[in-house]
Backbone and ligand atoms as CSV (ligand in chain L), in Angstrom:
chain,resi,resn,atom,element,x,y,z
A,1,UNK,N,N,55.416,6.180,-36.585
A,1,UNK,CA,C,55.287,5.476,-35.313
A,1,UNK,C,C,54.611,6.347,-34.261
A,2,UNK,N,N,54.850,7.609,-34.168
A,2,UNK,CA,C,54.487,8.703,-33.265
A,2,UNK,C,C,53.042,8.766,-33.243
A,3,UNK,N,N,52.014,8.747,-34.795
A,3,UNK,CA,C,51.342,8.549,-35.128
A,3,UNK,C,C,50.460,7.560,-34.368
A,4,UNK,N,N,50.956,6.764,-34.549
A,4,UNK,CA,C,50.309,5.201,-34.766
A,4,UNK,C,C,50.144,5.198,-33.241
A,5,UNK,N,N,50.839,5.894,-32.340
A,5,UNK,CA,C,50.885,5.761,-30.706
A,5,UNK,C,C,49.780,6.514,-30.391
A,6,UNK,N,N,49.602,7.656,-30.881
A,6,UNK,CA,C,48.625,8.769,-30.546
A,6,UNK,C,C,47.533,8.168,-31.320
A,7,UNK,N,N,47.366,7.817,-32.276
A,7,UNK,CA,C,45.688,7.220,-32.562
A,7,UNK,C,C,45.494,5.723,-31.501
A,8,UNK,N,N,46.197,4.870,-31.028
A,8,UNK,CA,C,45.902,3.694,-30.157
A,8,UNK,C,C,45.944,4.570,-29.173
A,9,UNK,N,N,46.100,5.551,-28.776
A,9,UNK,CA,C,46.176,6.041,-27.467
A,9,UNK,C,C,44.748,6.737,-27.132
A,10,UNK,N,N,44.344,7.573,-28.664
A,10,UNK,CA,C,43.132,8.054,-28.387
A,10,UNK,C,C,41.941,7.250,-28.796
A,11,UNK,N,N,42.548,5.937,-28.977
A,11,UNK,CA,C,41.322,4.676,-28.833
A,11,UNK,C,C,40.854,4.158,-27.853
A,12,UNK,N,N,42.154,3.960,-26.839
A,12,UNK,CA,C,41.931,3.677,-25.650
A,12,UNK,C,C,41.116,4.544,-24.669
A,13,UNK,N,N,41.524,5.753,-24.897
A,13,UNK,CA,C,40.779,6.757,-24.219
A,13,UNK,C,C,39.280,6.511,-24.612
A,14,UNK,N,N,38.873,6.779,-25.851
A,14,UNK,CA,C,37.540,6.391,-26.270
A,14,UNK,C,C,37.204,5.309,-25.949
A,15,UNK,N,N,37.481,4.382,-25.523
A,15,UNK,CA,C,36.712,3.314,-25.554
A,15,UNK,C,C,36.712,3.644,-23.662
A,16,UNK,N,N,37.710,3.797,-23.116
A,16,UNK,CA,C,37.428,3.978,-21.249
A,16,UNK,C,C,35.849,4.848,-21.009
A,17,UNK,N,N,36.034,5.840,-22.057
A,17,UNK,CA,C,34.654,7.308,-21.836
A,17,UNK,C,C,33.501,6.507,-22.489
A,18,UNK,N,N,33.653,5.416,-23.587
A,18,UNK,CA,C,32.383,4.726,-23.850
A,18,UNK,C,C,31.986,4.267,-22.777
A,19,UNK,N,N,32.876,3.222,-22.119
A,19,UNK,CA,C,32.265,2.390,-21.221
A,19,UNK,C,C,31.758,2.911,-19.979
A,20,UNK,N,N,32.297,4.194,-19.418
A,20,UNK,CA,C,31.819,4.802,-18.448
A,20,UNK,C,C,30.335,5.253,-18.875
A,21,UNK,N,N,30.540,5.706,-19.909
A,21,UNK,CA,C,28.788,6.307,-20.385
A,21,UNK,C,C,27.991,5.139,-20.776
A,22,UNK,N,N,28.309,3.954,-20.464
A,22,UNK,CA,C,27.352,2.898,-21.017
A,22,UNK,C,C,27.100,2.905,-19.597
A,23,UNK,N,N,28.130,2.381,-18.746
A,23,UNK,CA,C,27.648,2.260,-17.312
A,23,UNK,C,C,26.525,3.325,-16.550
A,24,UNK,N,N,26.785,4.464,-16.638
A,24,UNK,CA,C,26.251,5.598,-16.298
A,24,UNK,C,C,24.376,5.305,-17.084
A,25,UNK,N,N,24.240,5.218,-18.320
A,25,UNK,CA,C,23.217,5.138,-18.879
A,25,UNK,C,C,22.654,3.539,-18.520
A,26,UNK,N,N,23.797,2.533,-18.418
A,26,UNK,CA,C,22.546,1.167,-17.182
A,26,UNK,C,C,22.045,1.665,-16.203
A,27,UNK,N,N,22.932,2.225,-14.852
A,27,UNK,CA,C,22.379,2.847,-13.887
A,27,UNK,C,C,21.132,3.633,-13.922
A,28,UNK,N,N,20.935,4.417,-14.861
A,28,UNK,CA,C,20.039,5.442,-15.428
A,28,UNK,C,C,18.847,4.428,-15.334
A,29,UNK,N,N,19.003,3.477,-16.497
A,29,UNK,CA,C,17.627,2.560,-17.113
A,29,UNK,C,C,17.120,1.853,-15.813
A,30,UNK,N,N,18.295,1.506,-14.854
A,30,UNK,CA,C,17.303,0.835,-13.930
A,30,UNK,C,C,16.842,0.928,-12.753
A,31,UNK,N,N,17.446,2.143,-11.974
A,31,UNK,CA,C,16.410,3.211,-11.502
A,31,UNK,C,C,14.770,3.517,-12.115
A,32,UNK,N,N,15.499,3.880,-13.410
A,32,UNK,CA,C,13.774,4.068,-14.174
A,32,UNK,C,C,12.868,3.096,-14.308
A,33,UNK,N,N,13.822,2.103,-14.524
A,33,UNK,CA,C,12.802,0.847,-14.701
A,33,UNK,C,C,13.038,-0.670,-13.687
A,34,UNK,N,N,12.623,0.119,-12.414
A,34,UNK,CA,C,12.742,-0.119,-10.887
A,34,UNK,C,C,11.154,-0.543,-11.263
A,35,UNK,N,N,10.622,-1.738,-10.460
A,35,UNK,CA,C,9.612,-2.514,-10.527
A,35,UNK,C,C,9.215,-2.674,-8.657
A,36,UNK,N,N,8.705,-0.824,-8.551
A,36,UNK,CA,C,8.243,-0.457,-7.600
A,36,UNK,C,C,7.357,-1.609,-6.162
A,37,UNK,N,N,6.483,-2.001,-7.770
A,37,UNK,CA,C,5.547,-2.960,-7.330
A,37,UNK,C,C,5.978,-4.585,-7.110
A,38,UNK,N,N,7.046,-4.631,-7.313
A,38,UNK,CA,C,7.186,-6.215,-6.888
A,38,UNK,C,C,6.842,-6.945,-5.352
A,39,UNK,N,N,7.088,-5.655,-4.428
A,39,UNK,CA,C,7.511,-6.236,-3.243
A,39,UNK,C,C,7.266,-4.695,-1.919
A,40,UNK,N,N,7.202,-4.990,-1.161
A,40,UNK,CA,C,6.293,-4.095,0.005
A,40,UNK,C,C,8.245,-3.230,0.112
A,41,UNK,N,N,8.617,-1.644,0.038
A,41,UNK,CA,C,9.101,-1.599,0.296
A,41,UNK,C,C,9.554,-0.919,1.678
A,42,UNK,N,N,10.923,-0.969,1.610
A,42,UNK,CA,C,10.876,0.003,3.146
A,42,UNK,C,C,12.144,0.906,2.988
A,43,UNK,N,N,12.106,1.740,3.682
A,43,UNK,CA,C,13.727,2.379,3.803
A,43,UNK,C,C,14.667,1.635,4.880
A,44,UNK,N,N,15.817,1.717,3.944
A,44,UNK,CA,C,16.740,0.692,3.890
A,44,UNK,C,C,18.085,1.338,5.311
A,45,UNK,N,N,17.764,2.304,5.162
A,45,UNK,CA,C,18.735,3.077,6.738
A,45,UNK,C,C,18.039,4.127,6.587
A,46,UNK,N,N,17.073,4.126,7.879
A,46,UNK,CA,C,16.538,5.451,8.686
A,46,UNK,C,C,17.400,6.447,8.823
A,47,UNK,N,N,18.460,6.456,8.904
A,47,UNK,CA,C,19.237,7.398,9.134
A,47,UNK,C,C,19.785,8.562,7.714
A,48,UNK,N,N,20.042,7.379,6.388
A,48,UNK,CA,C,20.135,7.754,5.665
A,48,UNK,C,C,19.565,7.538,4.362
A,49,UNK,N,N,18.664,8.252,4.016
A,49,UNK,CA,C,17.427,8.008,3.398
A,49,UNK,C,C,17.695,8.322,1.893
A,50,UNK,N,N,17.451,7.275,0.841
A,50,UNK,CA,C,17.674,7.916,-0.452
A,50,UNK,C,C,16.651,9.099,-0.316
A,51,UNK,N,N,16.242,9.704,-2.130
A,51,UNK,CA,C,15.116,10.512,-2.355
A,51,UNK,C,C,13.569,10.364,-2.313
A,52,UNK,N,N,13.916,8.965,-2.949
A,52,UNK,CA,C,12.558,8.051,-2.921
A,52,UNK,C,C,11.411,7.813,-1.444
A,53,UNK,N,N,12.864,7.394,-0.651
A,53,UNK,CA,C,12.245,6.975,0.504
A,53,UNK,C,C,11.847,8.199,1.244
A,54,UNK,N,N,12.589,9.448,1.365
A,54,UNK,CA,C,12.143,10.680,1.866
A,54,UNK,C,C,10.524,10.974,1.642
A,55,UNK,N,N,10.423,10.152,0.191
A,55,UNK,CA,C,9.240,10.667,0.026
A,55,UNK,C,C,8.144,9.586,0.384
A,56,UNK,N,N,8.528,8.575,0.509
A,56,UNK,CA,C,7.173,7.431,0.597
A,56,UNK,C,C,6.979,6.693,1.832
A,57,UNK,N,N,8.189,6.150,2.651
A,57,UNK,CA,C,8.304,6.246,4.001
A,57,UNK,C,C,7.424,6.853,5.209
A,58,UNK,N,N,6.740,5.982,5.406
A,58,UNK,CA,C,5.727,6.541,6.261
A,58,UNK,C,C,5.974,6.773,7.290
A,59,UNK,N,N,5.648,7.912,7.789
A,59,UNK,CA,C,6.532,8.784,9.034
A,59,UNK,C,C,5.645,8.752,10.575
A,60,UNK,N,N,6.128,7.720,10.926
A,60,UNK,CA,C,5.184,7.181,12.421
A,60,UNK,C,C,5.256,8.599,13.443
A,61,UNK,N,N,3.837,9.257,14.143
A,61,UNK,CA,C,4.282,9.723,15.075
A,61,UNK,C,C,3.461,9.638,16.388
A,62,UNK,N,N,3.824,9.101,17.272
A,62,UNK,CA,C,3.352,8.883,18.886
A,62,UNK,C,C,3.764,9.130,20.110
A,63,UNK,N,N,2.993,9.596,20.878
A,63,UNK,CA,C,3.219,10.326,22.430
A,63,UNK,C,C,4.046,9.433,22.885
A,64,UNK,N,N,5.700,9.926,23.447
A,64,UNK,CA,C,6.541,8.864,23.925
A,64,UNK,C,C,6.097,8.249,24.816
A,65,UNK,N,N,4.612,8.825,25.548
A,65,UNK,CA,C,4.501,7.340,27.016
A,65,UNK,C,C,3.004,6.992,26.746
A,66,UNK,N,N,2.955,5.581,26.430
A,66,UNK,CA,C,1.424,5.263,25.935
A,66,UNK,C,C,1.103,4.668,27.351
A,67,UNK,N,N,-0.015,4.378,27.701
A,67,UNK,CA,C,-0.548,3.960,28.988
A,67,UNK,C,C,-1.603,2.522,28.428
A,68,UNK,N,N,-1.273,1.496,29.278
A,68,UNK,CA,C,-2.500,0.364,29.219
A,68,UNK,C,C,-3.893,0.503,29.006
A,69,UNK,N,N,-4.076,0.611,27.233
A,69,UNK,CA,C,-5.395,0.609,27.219
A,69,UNK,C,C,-6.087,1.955,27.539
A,70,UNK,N,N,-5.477,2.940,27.193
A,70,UNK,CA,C,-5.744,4.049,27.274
A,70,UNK,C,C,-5.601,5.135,25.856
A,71,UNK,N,N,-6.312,5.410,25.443
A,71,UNK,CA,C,-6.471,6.092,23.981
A,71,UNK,C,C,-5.472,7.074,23.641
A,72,UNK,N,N,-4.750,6.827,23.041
A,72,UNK,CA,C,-3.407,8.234,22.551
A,72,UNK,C,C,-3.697,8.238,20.967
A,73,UNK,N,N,-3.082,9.567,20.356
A,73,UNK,CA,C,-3.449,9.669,18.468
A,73,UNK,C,C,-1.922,9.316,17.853
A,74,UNK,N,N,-2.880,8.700,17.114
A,74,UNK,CA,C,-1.470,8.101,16.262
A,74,UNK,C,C,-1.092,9.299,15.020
A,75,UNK,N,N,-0.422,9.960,14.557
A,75,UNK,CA,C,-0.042,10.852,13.387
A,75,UNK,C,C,0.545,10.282,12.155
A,76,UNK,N,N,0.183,10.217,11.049
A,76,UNK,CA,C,1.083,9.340,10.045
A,76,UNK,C,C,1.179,10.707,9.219
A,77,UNK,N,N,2.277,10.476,8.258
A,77,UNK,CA,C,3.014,11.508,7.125
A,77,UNK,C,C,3.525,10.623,6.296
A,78,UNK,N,N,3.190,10.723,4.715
A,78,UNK,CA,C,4.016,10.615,3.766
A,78,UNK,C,C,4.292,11.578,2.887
A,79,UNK,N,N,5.758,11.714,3.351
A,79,UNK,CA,C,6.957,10.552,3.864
A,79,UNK,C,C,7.397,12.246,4.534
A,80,UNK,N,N,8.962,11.977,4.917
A,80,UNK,CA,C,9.670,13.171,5.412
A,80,UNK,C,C,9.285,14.412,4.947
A,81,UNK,N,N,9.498,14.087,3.587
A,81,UNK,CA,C,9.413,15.571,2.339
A,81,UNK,C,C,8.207,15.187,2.166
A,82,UNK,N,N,7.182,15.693,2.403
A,82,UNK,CA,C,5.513,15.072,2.460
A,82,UNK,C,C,5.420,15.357,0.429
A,83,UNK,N,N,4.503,13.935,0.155
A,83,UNK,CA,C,4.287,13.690,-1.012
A,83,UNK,C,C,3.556,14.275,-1.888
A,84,UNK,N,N,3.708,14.236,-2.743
A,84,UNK,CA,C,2.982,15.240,-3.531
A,84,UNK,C,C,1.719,14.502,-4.081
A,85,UNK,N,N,-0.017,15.429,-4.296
A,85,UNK,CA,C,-0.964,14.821,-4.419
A,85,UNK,C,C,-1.424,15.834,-5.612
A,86,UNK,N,N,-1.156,14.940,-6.582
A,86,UNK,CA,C,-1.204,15.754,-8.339
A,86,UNK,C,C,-2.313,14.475,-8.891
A,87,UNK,N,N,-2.939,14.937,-10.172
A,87,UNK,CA,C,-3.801,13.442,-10.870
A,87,UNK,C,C,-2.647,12.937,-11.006
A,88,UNK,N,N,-1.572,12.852,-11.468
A,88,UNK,CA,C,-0.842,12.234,-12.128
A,88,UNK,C,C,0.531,11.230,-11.162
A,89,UNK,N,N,0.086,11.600,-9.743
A,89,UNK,CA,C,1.223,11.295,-8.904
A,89,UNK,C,C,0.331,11.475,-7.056
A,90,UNK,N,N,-0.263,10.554,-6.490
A,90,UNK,CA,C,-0.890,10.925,-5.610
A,90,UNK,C,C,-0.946,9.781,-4.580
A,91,UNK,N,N,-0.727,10.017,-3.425
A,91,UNK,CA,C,-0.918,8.597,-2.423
A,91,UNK,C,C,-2.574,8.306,-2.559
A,92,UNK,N,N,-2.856,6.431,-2.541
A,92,UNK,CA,C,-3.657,6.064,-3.087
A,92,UNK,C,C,-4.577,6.022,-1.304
A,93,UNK,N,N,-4.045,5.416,-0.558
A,93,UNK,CA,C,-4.646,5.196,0.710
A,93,UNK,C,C,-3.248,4.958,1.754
A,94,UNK,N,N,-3.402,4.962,3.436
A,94,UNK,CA,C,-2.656,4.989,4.557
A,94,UNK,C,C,-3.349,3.535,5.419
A,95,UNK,N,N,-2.741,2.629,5.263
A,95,UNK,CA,C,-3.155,1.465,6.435
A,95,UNK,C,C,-2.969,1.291,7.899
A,96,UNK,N,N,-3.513,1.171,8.674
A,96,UNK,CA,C,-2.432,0.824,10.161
A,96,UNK,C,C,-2.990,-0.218,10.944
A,97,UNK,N,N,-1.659,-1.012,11.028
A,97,UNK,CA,C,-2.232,-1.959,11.401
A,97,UNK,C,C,-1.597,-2.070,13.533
A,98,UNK,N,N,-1.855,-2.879,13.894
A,98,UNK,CA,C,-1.532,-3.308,15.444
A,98,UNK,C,C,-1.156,-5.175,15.411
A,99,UNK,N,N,0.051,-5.154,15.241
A,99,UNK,CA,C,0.491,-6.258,15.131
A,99,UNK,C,C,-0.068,-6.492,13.686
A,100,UNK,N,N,-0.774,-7.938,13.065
A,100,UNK,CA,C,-1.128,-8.212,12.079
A,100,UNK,C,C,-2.410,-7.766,11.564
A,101,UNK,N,N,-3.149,-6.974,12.778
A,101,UNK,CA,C,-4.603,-6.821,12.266
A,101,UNK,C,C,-4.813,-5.114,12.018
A,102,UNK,N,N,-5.572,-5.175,10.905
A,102,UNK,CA,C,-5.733,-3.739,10.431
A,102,UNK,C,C,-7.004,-3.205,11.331
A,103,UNK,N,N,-6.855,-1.671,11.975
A,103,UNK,CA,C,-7.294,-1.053,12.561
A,103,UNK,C,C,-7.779,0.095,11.470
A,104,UNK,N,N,-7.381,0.827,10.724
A,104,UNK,CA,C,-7.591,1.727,10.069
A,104,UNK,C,C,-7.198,1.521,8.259
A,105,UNK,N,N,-7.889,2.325,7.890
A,105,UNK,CA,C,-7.533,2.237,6.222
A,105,UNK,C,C,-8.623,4.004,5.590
A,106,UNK,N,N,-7.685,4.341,5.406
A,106,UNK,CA,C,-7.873,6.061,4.541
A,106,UNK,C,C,-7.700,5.877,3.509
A,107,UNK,N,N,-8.883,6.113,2.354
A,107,UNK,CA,C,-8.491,6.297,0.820
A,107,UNK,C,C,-8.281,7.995,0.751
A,108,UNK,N,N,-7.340,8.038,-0.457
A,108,UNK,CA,C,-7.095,9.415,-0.898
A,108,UNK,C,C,-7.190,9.566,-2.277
A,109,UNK,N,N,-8.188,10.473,-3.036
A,109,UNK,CA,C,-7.921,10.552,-4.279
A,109,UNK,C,C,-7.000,11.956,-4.099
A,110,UNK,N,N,-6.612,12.479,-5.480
A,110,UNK,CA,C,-5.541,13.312,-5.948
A,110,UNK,C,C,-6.490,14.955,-5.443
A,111,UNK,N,N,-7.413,14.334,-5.110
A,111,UNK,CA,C,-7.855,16.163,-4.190
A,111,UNK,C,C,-7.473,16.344,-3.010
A,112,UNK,N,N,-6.884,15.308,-2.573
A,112,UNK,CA,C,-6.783,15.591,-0.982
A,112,UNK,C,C,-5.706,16.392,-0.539
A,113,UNK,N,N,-5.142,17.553,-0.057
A,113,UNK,CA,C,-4.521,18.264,-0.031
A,113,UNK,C,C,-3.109,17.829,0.575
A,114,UNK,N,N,-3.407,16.942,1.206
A,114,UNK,CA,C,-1.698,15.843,1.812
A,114,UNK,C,C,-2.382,14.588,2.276
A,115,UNK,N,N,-1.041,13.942,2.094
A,115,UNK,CA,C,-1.477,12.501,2.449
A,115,UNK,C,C,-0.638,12.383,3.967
A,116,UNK,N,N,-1.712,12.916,4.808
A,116,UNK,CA,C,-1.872,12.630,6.221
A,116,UNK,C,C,-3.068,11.745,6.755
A,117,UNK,N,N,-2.557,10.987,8.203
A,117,UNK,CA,C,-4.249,10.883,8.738
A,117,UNK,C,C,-3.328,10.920,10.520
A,118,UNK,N,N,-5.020,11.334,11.373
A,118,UNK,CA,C,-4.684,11.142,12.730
A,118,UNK,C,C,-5.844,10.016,13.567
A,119,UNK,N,N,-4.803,9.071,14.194
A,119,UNK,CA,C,-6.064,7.627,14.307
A,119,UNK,C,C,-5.924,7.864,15.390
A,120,UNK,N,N,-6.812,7.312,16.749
A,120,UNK,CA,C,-6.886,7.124,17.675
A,120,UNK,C,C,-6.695,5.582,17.662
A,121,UNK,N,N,-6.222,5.546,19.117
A,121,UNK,CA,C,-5.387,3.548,19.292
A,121,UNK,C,C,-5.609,3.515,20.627
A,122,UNK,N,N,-5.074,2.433,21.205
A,122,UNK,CA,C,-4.974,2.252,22.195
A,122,UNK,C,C,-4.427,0.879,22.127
A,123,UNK,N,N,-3.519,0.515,23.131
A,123,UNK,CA,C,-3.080,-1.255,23.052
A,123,UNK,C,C,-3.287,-1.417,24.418
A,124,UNK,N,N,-3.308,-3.111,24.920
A,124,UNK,CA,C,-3.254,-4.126,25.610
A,124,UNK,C,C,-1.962,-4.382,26.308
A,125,UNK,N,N,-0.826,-4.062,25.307
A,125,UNK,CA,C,0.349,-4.766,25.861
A,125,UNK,C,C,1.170,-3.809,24.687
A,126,UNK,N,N,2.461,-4.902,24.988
A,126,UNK,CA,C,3.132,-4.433,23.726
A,126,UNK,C,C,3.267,-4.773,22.418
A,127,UNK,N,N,3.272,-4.241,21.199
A,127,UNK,CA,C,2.922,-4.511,20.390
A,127,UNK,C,C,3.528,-4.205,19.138
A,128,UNK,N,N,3.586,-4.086,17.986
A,128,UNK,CA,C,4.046,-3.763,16.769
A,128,UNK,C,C,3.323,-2.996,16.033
A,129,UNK,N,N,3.466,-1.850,15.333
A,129,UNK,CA,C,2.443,-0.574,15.108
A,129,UNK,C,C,2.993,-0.887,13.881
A,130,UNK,N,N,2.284,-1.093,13.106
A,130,UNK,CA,C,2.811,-1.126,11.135
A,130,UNK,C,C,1.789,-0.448,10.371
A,131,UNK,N,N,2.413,0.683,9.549
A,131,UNK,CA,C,1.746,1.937,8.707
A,131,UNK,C,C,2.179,1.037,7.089
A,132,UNK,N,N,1.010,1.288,6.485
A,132,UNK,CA,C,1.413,0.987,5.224
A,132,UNK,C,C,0.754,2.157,4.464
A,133,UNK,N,N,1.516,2.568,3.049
A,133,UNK,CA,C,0.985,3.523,1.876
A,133,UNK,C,C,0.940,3.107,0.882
A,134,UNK,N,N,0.408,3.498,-0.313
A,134,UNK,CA,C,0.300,2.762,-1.596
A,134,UNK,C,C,0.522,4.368,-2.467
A,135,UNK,N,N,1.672,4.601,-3.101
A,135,UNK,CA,C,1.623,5.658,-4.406
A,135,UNK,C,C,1.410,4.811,-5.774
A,136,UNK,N,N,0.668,5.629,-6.574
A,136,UNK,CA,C,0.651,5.035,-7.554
A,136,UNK,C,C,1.259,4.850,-8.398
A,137,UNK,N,N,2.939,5.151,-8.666
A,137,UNK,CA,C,3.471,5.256,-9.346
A,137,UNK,C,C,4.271,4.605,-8.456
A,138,UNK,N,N,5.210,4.796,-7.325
A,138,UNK,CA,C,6.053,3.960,-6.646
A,138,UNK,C,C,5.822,2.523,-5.660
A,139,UNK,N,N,4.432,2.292,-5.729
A,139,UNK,CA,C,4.204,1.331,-5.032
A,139,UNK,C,C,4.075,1.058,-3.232
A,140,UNK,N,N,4.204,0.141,-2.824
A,140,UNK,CA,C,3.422,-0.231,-1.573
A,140,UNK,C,C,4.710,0.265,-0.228
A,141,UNK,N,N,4.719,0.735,0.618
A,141,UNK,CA,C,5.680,1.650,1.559
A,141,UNK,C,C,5.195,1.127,2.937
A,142,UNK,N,N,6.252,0.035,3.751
A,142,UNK,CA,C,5.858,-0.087,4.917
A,142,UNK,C,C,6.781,0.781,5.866
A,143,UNK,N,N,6.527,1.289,7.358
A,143,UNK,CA,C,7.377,1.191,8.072
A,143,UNK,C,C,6.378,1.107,9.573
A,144,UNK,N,N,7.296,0.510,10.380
A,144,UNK,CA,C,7.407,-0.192,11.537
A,144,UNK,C,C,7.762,0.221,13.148
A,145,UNK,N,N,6.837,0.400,13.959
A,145,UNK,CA,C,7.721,1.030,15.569
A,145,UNK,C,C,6.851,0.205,16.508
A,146,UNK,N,N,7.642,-0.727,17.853
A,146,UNK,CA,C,7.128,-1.138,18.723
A,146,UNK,C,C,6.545,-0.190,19.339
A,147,UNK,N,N,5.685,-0.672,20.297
A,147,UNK,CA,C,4.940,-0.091,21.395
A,147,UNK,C,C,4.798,-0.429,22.621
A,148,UNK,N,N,5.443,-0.295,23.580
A,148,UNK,CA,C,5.305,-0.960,25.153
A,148,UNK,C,C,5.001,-0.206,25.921
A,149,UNK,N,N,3.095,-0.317,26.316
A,149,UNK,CA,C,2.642,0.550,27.055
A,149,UNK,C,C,2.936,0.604,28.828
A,150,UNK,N,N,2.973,1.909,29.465
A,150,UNK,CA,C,3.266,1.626,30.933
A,150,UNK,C,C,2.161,1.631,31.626
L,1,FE2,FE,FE,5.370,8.509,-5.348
């Protein structure tokens, strides 16, 4: 009987450590086989950024006081942890748009030493500043900052 307790006992155990390692190895597969490209992404809390987004997240930067129609430089970075530009792993191009209409577009092949650019702008009013990136391996990266000039 003593027996018979200790082998159902160390079945149970085995089967709890299977299922954790099955779980552990889904998680695994679908991270990996995350379908980058379905859909424009973004980081999901600015504040707290997976790894991914550290890296693809396009990192808006502008003079805190813009003036009516008056020329200030726009700074873009991808991403926080600036991206890496290998053949095999490289930002493809940087978009920016002003509200819906594109103002700028930078291609980058895998020589370019970072995937930066610095645009000159200027707005009318206030407005919506939207940066887009394209990696080739993780896909399309928006992010987003109003603008209300004084
Ligand atoms: Fe990437």
């Amino acid at each position: 009987m003593g027996v018979f307790r200790r082998r159902e006992f160390l079945k149970g155990v085995g089967t709890v450590f299977l299922g954790q390692a099955l779980i552990a190895k889904s998680v695994q597969a679908q991270e990996k086989e995350q379908d980058w490209f379905k859909t424009i992404n973004r980081a999901a809390d600015p504040d707290n950024l997976t790894a991914t987004e550290k890296k693809h997240a396009p990192v808006i930067g502008i003079p805190g006081y813009v003036k009516t129609n008056q020329v200030f430089f726009l700074t873009v970075e991808v991403g926080r942890t600036l991206h890496v530009m290998t053949p095999n792993h490289w930002i493809m191009w940087i978009e920016v748009y002003l509200g819906n209409s594109l103002v700028s577009r930078t291609e980058f092949s895998p020589l370019s030493p970072q995937p930066s650019v610095t645009i000159p702008l200027s707005v009318g009013g206030p407005t919506t500043l939207k940066v887009m990136e394209q990696c080739n391996l993780h896909g399309i990266w928006e992010s987003k900052v109003n603008i209300t000039p004084m």
